[in-house]
N, C-alpha and C positions, 0 to 999 in steps of 0.2 A: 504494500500500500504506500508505505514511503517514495517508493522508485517513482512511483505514477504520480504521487503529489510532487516532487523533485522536476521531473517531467513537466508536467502542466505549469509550474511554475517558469520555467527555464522557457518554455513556448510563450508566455505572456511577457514575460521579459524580451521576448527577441521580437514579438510584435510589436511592442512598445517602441523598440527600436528601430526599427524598419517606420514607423507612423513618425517619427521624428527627422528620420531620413527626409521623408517624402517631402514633410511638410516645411524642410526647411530650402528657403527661396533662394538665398547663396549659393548652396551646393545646386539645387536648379536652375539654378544661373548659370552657372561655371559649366553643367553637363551640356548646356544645350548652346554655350558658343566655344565649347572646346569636343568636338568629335572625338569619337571611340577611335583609338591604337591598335595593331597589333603589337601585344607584349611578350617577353620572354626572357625567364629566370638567366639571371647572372648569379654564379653561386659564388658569395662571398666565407671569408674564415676573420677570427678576431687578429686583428693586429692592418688587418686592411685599411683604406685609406681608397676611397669610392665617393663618387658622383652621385649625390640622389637628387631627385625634387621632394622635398619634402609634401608629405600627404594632407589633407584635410581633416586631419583629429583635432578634437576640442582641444588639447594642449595648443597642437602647432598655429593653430587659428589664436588661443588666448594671447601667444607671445609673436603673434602676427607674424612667422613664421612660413604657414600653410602654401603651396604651391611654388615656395622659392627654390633653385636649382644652389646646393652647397655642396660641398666636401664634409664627410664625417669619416669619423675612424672607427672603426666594428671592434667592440668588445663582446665579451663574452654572454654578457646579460643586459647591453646597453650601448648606446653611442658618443663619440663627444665631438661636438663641433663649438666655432668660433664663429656665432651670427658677426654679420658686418655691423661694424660699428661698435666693437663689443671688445674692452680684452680679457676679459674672462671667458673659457670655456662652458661651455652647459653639456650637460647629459641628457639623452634622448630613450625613452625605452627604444627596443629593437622595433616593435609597429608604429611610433609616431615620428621614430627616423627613416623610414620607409625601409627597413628592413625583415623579415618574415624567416620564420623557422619550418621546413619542408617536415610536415608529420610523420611522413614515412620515414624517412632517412636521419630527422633529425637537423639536417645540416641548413645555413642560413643564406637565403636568396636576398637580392633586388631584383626589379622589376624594370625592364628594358622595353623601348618600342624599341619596334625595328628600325627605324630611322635615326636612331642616335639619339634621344631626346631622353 
């Protein structure tokens, strides 16, 4: 009975999610004059030093951040980059620095268009 209330809960949480998605105009902004890519995993390791654009997570939006193309350096549970204009380094979890961990294998991707971007 636990599993299925665990369940049902985690589904209304991820509706909830998806409903805030939708409804938020920014991100429908940005989809509808930036066309769909084709993308493809570049597999990164810590100690890397990579190209991302940073993604659209509430962090990277809070420190205005979101959509800019930087340099970060891949740690093992985190990133550290230098925003311009900044001499301090910040830390980035691995998904609000556009980084992602492959389930199966374990090991840690970005995310490429084919066209270099």
């Amino acid at each position: 009975m636990q599993t299925i209330t665990d369940l049902g809960r985690e589904y209304r949480q991820a509706r909830d999610r998806v409903d805030t998605l939708i409804a938020d105009t920014t991100r429908t902004l940005y989809a509808q004059t930036h066309g769909g890519r084709v993308v493809q995993r570049r597999y990164v390791n810590p100690g890397d030093t990579v190209l991302v654009v940073l993604p659209h997570t509430d962090p990277c939006r809070r420190l205005h951040l979101a959509g800019h193309t930087t340099h970060v350096t891949v740690g093992s549970c985190d990133a550290r980059l230098r925003p311009s204009g900044s001499v301090h380094p910040l830390r980035l979890t691995h998904p609000d620095a556009g980084i992602y961990r492959d389930p199966t294998t374990g090991r840690l991707y970005i995310l490429r268009t084919t066209t270099g971007h």
